[in-house]
N, C-alpha and C positions, 0 to 999 in steps of 0.2 A: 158162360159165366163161371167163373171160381165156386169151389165149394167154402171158402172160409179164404181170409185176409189174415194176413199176421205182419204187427206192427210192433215195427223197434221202439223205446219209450225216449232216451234221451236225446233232441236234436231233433227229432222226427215228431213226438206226440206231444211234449212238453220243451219249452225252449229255456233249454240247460246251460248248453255248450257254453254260448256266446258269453253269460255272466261269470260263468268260470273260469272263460277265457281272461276274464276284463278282471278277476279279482286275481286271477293268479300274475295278468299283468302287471297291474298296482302292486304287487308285492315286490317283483323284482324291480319297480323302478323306484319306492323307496329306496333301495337298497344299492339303489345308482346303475342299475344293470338292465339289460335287456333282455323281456324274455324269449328265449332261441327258437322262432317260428320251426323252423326246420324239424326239432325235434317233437316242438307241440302236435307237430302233424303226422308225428310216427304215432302221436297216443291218441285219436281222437278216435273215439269207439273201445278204447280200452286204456285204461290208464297204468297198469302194471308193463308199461316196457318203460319209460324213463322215470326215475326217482328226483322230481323237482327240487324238492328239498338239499338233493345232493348238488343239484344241477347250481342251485343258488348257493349252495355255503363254498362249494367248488372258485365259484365266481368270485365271492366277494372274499375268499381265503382265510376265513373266519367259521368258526361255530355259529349256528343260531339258537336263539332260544326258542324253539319249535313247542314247546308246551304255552307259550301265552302265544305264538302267531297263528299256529291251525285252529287256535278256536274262533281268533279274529277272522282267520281266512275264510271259514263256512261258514260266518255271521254275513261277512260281505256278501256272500255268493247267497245265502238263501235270502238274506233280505230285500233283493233282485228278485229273485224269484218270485218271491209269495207276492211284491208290490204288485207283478201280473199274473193273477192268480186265472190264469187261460189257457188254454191248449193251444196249438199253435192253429192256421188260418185253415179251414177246410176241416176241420176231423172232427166237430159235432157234426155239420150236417153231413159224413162222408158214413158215420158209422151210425147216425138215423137213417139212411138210404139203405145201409145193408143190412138192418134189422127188418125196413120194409119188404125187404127182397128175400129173409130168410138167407142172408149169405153171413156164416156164423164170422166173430172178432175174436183171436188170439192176440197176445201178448207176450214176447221172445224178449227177454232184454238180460243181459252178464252184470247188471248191477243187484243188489243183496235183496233179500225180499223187505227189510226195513224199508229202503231208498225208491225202492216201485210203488209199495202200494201206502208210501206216506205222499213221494207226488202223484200217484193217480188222486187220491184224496184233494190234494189243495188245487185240483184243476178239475174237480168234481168228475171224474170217471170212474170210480172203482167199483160200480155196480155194470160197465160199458163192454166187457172180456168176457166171451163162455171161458175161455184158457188163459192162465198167466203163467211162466215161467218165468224165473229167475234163478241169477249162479246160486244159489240155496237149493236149487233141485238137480244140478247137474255135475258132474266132474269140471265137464271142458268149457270154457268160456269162445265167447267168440275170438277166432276167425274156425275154431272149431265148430259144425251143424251140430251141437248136442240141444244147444237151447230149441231150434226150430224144430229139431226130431220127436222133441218129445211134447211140444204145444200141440203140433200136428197129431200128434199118438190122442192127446187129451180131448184134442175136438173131435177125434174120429175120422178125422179127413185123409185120405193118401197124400204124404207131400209135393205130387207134382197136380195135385186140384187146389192145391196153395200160393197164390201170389202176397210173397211178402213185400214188405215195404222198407226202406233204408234212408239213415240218411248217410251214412260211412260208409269205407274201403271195409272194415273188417266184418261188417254186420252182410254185406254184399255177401264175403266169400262165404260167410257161413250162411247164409238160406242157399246159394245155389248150390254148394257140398252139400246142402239137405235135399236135392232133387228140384228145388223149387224155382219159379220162375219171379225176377223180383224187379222191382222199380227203385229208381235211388231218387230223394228229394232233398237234394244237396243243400248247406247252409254255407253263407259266406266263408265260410270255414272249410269244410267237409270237400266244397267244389275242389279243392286243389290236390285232391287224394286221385288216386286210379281207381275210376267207377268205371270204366271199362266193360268190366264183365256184366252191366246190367243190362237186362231185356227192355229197361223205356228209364226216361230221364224224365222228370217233371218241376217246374218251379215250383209248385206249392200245392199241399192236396186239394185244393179247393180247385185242379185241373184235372182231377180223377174223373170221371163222368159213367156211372156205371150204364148208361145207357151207351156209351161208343166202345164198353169192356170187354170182351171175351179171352178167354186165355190162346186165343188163337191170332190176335190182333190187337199190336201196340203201336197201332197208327197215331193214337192222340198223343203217345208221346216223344219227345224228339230223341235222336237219334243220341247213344250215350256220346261225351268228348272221345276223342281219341288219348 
C-alpha cells in the first residue's frame, strides 16, 4: 500500500471543468463564434497558456467590454457549481477507506489558495487533507512537480510512496517529475489530452479498491490510451 494519496482538486475532486467549459462556451456563442476546442485542450489543467478573452475579441474584431462580462462569466460558472454542491462519484467513500487504513490525504492543485479551500468548503471537504498545497505556496505551477514536492515534504511521505491522482495532461507530468507513481481519471474533456505517461487509467474513483492496491500492482486499472 502507498503511504499517502495526493489528489488534484479541479476535474478530479470537484467537478469544475465541465461548467466552465459550458460558460465559457455560451459566451462565444453569444457572440456568434465558436469556442476553439483545440486550443481549449492546450488549457485544461492550467489556464495561463491561451488568453480567451483575446481569443474572443480576436474573433469577433471588436473590443469587449470585459468589466460587466467576467463578472457574468463566474456568476454562470459558480452558479453550476454550488447548484451540486458534491465531490465527484467515489471520493467520500475513497478517502473514508484511507482514513481507515491510516493512508494519509494530500492535496496538490496550481489554483490560488482562495479558489481551493473556498471549493473544498462547498463540497464539504476542508477538514479531509493532512496537506494542502496551492500556487500561493510554490513558484512553479503545474506541468512543473513543485506542487507534489512539497505536499509530499508536508505529509512526511518520500515521493515515490505517493500515488497521485489526475484528471489532466499537465497534472500527470508534474507528479511523475515528482517521482511519483500516478493514475489519470480522465473527464469527457481531459480524455482527449496525452495521458500516456500514466501508471493506470480509471473511469471514476469509485474504481479505486484499496483492497486490489499495492504500488506494485495496477492491474485494476486499464491500460493508459495510446
Amino acid at each position: 500500500m502507498f503511504d499517502a494519496f495526493i489528489f488534484d482538486l479541479d476535474g478530479l475532486l470537484v467537478n469544475t471543468e465541465l461548467p466552465y467549459h459550458r460558460a465559457w462556451e455560451e459566451l462565444f456563442q453569444r457572440h456568434g463564434q465558436e469556442l476553439p476546442m483545440d486550443q481549449w485542450l492546450l488549457c485544461l489543467g492550467r489556464m495561463d497558456v491561451v488568453d480567451f478573452w483575446d481569443v474572443l475579441e480576436d474573433r469577433c474584431g471588436q473590443g469587449l467590454d470585459r468589466a460587466t462580462l467576467k463578472p457574468a462569466l463566474k456568476a454562470a460558472f459558480m452558479d453550476e457549481v454550488r447548484a451540486h454542491p458534491e465531490p465527484m462519484p467515489g471520493v467520500r467513500r475513497l478517502l473514508a477507506d484511507m482514513k481507515r487504513r491510516g493512508v494519509l490525504a494530500g492535496l496538490a492543485s496550481t489554483s490560488d489558495d482562495r479558489w481551493v479551500y473556498g471549493m473544498l468548503k462547498v463540497v464539504g471537504l476542508e477538514d479531509a487533507f493532512q496537506a494542502v498545497v496551492t500556487s500561493s505556496d510554490v513558484k512553479h505551477g503545474k506541468p512543473a512537480p513543485d506542487v507534489y514536492l512539497r505536499c509530499s515534504e508536508k505529509l512526511g511521505v518520500d515521493p515515490a510512496r505517493c500515488l497521485a491522482l489526475e484528471d489532466s495532461c499537465y497534472g500527470l507530468q508534474a507528479a511523475k517529475a515528482a517521482g511519483m507513481t500516478c493514475y489519470v481519471v480522465p473527464s469527457e474533456l481531459t480524455c482527449r489530452q496525452d495521458l500516456s505517461l500514466a501508471d493506470g487509467r480509471l473511469d471514476s474513483l469509485e474504481d479505486l479498491d484499496l483492497n486490489c492496491l499495492s504500488d506494485t500492482d495496477v492491474s485494476l486499472a486499464e491500460a493508459p490510451a495510446p
